[in-house]
PyMOL CGO cylinders between C-alpha atoms (Angstrom):
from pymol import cmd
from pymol.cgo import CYLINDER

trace = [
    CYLINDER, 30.59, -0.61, -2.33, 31.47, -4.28, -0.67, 0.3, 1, 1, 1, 1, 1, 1,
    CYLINDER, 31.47, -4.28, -0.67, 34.25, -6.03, -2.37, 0.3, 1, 1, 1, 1, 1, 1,
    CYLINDER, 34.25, -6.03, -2.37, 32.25, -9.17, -2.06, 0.3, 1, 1, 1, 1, 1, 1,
    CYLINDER, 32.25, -9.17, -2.06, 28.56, -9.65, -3.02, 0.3, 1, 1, 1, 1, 1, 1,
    CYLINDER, 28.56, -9.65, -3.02, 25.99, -11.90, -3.99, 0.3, 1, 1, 1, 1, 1, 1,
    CYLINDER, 25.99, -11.90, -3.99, 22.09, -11.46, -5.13, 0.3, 1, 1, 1, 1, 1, 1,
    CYLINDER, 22.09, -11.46, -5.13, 19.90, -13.88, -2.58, 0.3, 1, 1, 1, 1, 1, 1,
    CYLINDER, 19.90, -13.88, -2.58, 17.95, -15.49, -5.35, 0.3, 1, 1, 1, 1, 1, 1,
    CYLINDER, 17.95, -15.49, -5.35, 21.04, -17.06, -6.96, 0.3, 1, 1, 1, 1, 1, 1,
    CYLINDER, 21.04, -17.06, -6.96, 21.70, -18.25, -3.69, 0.3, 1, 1, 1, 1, 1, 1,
    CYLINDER, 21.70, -18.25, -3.69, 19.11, -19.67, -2.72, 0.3, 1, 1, 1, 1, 1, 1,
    CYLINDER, 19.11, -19.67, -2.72, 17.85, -23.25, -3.53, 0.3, 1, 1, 1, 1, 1, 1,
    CYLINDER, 17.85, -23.25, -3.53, 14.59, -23.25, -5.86, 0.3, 1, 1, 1, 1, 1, 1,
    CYLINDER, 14.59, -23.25, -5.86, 14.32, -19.86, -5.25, 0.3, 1, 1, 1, 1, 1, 1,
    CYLINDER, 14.32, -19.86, -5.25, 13.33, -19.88, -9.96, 0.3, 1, 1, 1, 1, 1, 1,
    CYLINDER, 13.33, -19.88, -9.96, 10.95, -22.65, -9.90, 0.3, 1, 1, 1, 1, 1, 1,
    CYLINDER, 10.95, -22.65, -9.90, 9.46, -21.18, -6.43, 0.3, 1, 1, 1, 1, 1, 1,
    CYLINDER, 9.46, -21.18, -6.43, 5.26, -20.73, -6.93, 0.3, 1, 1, 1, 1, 1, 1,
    CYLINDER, 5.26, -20.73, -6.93, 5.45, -18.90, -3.62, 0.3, 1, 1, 1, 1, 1, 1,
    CYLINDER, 5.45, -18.90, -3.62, 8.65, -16.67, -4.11, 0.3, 1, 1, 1, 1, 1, 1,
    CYLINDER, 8.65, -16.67, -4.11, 7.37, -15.37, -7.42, 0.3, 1, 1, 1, 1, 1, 1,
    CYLINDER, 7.37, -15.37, -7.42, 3.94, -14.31, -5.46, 0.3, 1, 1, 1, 1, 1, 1,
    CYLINDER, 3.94, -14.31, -5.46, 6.07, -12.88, -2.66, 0.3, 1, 1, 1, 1, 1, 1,
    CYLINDER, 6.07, -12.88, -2.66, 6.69, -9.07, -1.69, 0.3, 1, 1, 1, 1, 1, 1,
    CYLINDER, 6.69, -9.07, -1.69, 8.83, -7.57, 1.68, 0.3, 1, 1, 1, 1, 1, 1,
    CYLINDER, 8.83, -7.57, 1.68, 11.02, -11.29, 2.05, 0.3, 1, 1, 1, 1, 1, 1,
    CYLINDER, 11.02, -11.29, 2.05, 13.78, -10.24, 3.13, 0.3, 1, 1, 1, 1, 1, 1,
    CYLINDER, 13.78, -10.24, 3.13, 13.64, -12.13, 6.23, 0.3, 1, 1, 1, 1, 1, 1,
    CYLINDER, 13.64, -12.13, 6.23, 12.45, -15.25, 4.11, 0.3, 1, 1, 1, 1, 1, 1,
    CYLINDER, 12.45, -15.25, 4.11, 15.71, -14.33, 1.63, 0.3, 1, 1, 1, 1, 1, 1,
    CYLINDER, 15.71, -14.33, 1.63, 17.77, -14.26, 4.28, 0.3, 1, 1, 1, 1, 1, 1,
    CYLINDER, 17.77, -14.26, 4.28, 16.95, -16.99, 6.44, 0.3, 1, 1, 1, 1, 1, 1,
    CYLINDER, 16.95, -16.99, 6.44, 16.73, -19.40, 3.27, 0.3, 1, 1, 1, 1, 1, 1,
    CYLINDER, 16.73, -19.40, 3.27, 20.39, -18.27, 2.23, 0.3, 1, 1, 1, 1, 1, 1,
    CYLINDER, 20.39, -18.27, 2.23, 21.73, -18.13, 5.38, 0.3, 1, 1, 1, 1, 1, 1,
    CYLINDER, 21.73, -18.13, 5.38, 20.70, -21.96, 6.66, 0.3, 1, 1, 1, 1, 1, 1,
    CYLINDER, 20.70, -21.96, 6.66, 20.95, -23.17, 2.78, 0.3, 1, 1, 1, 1, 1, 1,
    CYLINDER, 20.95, -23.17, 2.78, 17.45, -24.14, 2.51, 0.3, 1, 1, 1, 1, 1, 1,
    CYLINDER, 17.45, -24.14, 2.51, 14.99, -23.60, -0.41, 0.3, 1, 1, 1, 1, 1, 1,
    CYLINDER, 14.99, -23.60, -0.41, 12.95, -20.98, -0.22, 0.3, 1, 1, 1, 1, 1, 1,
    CYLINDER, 12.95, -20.98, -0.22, 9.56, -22.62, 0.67, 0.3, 1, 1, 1, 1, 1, 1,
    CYLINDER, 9.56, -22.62, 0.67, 11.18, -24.27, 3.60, 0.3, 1, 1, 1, 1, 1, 1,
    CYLINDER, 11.18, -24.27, 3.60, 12.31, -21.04, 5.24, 0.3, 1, 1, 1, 1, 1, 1,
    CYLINDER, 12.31, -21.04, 5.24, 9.01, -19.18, 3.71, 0.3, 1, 1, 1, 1, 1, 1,
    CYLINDER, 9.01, -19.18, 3.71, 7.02, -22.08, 6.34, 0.3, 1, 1, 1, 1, 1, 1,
    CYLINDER, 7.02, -22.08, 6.34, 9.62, -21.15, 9.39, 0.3, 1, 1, 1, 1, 1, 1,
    CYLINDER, 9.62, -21.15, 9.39, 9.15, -17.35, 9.12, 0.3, 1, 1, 1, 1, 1, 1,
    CYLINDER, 9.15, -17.35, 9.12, 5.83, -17.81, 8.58, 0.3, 1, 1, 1, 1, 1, 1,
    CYLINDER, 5.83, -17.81, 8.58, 5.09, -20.21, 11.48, 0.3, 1, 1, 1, 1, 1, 1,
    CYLINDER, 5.09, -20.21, 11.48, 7.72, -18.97, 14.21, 0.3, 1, 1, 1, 1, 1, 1,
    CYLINDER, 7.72, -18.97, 14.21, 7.86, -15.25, 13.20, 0.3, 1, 1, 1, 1, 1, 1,
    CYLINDER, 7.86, -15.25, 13.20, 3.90, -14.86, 11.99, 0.3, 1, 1, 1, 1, 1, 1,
    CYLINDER, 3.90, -14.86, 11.99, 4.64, -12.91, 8.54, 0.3, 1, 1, 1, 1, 1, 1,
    CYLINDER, 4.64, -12.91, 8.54, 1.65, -12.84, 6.72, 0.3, 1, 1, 1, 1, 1, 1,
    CYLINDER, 1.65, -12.84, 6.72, 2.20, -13.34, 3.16, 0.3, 1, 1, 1, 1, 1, 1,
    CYLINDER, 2.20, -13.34, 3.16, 3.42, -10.30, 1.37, 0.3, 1, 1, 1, 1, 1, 1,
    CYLINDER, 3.42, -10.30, 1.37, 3.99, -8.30, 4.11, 0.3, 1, 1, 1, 1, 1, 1,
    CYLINDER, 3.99, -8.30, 4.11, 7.21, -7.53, 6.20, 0.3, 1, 1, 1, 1, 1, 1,
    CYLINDER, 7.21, -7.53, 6.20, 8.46, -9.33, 9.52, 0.3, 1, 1, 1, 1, 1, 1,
    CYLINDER, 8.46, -9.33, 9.52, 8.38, -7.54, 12.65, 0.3, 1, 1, 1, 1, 1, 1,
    CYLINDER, 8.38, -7.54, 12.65, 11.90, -7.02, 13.97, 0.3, 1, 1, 1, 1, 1, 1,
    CYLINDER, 11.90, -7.02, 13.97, 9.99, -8.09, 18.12, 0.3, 1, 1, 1, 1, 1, 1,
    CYLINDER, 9.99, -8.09, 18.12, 8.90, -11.13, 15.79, 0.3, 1, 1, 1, 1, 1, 1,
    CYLINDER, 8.90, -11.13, 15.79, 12.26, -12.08, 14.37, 0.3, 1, 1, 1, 1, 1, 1,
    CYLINDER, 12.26, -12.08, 14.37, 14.20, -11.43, 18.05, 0.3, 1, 1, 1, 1, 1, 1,
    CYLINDER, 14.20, -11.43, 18.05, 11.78, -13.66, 20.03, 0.3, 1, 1, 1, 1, 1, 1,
    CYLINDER, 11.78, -13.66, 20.03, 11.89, -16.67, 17.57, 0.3, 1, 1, 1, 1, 1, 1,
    CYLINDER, 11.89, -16.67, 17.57, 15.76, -16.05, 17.25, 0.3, 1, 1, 1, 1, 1, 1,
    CYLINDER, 15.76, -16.05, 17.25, 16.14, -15.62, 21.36, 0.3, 1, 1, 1, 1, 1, 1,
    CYLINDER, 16.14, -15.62, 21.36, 13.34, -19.46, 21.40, 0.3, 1, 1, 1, 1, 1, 1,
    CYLINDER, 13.34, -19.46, 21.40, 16.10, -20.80, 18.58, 0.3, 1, 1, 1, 1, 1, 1,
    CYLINDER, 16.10, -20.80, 18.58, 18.76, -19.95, 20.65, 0.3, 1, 1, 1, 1, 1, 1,
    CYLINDER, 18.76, -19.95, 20.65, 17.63, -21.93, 23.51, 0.3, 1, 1, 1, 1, 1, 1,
    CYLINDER, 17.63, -21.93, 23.51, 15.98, -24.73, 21.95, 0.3, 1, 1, 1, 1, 1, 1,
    CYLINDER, 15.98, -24.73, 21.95, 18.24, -25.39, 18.76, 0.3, 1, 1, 1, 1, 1, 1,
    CYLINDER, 18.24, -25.39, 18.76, 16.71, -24.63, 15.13, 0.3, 1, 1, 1, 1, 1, 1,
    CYLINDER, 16.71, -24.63, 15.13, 15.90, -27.81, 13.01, 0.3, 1, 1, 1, 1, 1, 1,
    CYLINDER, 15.90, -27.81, 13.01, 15.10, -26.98, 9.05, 0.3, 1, 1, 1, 1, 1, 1,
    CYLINDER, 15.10, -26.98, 9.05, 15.05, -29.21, 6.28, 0.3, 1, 1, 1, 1, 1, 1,
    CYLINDER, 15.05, -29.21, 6.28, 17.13, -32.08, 7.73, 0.3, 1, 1, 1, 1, 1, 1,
    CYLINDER, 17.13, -32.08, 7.73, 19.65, -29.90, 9.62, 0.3, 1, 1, 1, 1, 1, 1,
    CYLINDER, 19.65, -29.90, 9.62, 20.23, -28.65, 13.11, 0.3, 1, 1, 1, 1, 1, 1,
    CYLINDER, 20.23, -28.65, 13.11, 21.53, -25.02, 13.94, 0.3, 1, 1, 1, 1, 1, 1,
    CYLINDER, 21.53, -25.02, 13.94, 23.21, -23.28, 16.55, 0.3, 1, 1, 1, 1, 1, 1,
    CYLINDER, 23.21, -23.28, 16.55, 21.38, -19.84, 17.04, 0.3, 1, 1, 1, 1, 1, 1,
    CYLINDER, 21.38, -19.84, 17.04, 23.48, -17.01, 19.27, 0.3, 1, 1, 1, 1, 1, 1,
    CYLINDER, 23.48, -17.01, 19.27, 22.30, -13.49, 19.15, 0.3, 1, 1, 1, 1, 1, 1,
    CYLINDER, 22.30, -13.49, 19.15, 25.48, -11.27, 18.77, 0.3, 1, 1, 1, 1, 1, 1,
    CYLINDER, 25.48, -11.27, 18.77, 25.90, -8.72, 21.87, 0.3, 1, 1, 1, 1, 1, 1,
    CYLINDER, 25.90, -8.72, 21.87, 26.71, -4.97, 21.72, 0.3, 1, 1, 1, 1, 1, 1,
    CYLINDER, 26.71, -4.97, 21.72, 30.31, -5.70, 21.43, 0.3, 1, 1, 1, 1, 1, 1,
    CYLINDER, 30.31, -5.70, 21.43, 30.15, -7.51, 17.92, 0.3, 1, 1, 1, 1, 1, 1,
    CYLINDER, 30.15, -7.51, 17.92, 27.38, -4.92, 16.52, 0.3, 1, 1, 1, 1, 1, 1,
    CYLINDER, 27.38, -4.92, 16.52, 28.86, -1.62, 17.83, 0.3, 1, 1, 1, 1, 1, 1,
    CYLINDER, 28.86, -1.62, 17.83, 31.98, -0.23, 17.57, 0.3, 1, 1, 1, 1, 1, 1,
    CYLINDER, 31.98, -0.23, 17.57, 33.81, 2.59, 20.53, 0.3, 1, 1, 1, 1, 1, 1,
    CYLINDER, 33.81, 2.59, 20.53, 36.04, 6.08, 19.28, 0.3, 1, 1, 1, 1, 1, 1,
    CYLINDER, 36.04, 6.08, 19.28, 37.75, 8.16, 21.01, 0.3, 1, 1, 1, 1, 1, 1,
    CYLINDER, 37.75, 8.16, 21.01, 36.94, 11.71, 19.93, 0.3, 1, 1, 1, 1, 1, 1,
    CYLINDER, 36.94, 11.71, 19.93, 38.40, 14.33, 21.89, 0.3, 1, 1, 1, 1, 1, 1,
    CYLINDER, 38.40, 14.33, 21.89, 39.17, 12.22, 24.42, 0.3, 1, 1, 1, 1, 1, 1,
    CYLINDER, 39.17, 12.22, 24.42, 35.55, 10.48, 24.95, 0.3, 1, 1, 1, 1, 1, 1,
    CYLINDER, 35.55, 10.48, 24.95, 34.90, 7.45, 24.21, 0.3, 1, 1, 1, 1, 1, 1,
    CYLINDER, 34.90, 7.45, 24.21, 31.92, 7.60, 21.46, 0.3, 1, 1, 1, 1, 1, 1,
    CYLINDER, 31.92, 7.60, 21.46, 29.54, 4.26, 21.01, 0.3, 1, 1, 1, 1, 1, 1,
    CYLINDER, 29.54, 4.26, 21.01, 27.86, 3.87, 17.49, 0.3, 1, 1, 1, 1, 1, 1,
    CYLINDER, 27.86, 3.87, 17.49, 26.16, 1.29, 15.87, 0.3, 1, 1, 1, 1, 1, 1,
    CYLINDER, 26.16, 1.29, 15.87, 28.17, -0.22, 12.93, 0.3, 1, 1, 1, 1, 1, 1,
    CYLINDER, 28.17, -0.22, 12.93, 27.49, 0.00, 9.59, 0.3, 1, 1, 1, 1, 1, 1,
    CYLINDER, 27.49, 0.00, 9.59, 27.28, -3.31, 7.55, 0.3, 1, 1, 1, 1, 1, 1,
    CYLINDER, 27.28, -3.31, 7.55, 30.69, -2.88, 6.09, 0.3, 1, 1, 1, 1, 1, 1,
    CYLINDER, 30.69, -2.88, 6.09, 32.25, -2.61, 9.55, 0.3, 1, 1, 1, 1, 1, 1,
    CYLINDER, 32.25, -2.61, 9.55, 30.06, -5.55, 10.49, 0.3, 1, 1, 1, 1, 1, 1,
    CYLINDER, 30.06, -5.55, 10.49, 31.50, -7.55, 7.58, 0.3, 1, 1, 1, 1, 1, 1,
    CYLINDER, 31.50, -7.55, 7.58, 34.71, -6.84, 8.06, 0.3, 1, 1, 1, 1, 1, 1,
    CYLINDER, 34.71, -6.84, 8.06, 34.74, -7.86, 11.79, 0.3, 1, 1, 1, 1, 1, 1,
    CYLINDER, 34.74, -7.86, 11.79, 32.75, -11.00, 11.19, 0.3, 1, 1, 1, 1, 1, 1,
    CYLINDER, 32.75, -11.00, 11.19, 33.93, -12.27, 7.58, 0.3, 1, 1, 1, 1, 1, 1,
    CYLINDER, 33.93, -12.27, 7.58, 34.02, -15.97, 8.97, 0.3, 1, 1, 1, 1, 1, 1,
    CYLINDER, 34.02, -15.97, 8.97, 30.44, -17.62, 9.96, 0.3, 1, 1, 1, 1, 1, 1,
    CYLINDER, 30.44, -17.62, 9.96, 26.89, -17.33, 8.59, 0.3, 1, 1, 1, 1, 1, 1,
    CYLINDER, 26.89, -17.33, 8.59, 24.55, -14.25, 10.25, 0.3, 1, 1, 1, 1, 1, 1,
    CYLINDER, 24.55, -14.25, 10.25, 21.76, -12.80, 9.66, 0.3, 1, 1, 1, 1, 1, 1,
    CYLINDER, 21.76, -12.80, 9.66, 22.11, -9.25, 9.90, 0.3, 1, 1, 1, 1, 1, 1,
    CYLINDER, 22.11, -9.25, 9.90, 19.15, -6.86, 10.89, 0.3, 1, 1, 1, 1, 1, 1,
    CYLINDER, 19.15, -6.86, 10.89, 19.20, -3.23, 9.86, 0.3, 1, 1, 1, 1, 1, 1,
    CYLINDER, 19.20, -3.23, 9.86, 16.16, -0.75, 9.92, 0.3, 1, 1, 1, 1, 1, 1,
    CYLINDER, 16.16, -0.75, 9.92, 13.26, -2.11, 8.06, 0.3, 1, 1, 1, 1, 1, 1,
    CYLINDER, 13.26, -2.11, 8.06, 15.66, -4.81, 6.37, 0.3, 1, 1, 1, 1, 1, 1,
    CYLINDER, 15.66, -4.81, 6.37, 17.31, -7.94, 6.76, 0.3, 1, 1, 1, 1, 1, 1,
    CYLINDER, 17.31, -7.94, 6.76, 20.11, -10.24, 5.15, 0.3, 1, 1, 1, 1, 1, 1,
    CYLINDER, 20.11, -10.24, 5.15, 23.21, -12.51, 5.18, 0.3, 1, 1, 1, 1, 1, 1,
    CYLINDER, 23.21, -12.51, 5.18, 26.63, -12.31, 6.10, 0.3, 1, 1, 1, 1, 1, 1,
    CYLINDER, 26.63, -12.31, 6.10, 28.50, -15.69, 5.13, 0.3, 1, 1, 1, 1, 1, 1,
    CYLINDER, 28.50, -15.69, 5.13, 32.16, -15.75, 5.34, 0.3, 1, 1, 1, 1, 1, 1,
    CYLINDER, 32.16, -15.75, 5.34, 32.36, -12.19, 4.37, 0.3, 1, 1, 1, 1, 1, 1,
    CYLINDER, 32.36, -12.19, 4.37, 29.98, -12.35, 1.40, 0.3, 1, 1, 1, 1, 1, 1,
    CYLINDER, 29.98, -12.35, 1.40, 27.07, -10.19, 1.67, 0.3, 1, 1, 1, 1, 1, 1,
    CYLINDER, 27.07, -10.19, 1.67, 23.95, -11.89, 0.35, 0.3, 1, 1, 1, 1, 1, 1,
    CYLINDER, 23.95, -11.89, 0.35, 21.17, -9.80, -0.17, 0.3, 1, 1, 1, 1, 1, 1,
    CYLINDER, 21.17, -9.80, -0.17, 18.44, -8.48, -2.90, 0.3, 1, 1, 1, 1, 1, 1,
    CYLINDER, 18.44, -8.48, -2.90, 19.22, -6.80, -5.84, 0.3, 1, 1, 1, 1, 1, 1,
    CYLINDER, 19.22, -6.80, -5.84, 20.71, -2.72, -5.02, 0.3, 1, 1, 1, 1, 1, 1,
    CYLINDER, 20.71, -2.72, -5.02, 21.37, -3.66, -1.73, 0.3, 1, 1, 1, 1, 1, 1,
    CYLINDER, 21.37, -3.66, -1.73, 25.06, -4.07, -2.54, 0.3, 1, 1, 1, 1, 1, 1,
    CYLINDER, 25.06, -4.07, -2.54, 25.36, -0.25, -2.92, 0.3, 1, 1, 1, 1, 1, 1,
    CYLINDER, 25.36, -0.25, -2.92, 24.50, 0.29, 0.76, 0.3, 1, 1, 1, 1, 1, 1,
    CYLINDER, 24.50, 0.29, 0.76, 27.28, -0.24, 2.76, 0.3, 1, 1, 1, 1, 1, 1,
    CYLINDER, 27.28, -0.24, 2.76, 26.55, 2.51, 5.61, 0.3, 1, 1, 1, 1, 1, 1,
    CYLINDER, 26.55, 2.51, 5.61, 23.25, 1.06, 6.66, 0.3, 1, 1, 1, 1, 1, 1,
    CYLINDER, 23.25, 1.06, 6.66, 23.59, 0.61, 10.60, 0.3, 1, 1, 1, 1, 1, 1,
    CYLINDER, 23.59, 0.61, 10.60, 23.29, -2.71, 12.59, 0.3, 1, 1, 1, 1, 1, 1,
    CYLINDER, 23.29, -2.71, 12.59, 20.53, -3.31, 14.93, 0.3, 1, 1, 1, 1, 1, 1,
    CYLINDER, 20.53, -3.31, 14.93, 21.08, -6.63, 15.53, 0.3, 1, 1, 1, 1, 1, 1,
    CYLINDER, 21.08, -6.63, 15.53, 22.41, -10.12, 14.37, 0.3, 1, 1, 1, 1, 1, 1,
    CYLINDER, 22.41, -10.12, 14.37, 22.51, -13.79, 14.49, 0.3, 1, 1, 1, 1, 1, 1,
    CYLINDER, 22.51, -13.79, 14.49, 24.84, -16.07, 14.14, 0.3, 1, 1, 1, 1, 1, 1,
    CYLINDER, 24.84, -16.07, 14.14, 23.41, -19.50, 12.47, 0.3, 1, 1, 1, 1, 1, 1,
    CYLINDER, 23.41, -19.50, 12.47, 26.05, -22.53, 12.86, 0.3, 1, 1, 1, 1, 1, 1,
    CYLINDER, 26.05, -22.53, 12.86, 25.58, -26.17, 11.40, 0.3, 1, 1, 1, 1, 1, 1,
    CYLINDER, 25.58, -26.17, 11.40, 25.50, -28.72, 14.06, 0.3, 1, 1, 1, 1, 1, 1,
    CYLINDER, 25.50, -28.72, 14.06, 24.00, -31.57, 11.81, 0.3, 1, 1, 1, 1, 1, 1,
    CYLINDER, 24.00, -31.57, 11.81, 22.77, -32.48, 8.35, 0.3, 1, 1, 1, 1, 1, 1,
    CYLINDER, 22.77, -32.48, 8.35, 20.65, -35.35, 8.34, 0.3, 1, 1, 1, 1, 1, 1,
    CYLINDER, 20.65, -35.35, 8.34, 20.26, -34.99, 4.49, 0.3, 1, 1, 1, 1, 1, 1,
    CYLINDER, 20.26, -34.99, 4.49, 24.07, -35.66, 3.41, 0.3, 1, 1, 1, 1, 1, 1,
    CYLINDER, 24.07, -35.66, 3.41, 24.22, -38.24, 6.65, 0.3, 1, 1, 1, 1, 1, 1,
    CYLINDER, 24.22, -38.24, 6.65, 26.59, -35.93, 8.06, 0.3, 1, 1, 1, 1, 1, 1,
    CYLINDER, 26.59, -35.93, 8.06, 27.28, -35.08, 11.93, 0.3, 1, 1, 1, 1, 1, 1,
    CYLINDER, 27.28, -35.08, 11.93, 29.39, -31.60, 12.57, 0.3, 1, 1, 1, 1, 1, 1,
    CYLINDER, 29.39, -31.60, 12.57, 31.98, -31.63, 15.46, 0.3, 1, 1, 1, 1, 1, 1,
    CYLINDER, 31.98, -31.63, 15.46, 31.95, -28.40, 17.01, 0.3, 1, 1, 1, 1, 1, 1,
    CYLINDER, 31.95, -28.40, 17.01, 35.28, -27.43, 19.02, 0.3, 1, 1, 1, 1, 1, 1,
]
cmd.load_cgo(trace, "trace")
């Protein structure tokens, strides 16, 4: 089990008094993009729905979720006020190399490996049919998720804070 875990709906701003969230099915990517940037829920609901065309009740497409990631990355995300930083994480941060009898094995790693290579930042972490959020070593993600450490990583994003126009505050990034 992770040492360090937190259900997405108590993270999530308005996620209770939500009209859409208590309609919604398969929102993980809404979940995690909401808890992940610190937005309410029908903020990121209207991004994943307008950059990653989820239908309502239905899953994301992982193709959908890479090519508005791979557009954020090059064009900035803005959300609610604030400005993010998008960077897709390469092979080296989401695989991990053994030596076994004297080979060098590649494998994909498993969300507590992730974690514990990446327990500073905010990233939204893509594993088969399923996504969530890493921030600063918490996992945040729906409820008996927590009990899944060995899942595998397919891919994930790094989201940093560049500016938040709604506390009037501009981030210095070194």
């Amino acid at each position: 089990m992770i040492a360090t875990y937190s259900h997405s709906r108590n993270e999530i701003k308005g996620y209770n008094n939500s009209k859409i969230a208590s309609g919604e099915k398969q929102d993980c990517v809404v979940r995690a993009m909401a808890s992940a940037l610190d937005v309410d829920y029908d903020s990121a609901h209207g991004l994943v729905k307008s950059t990653m065309n989820r239908e309502n009740n239905k899953g994301t497409k992982n193709f959908e979720i890479v090519k508005a990631m791979r557009k954020f990355k090059k064009e900035g995300l803005e959300i609610a006020g604030k400005k993010f930083d998008v960077d897709l994480l390469g092979k080296s941060r989401i695989r991990n190399t053994y030596k076994l009898h004297g080979e060098l094995i590649d494998r994909k790693k498993t969300v507590k490996s992730f974690i514990q290579d990446n327990d500073k930042g905010t990233f939204v972490v893509l594993v088969s049919k399923h996504a969530f959020t890493v921030k600063d070593g918490v996992l945040i993600d729906n409820v008996g998720e927590e009990f899944r450490p060995t899942r595998k990583v397919l891919g994930a994003f790094s989201m940093k804070l560049v500016e938040d126009n709604v506390s009037g505050e501009q981030l210095m990034l070194f």
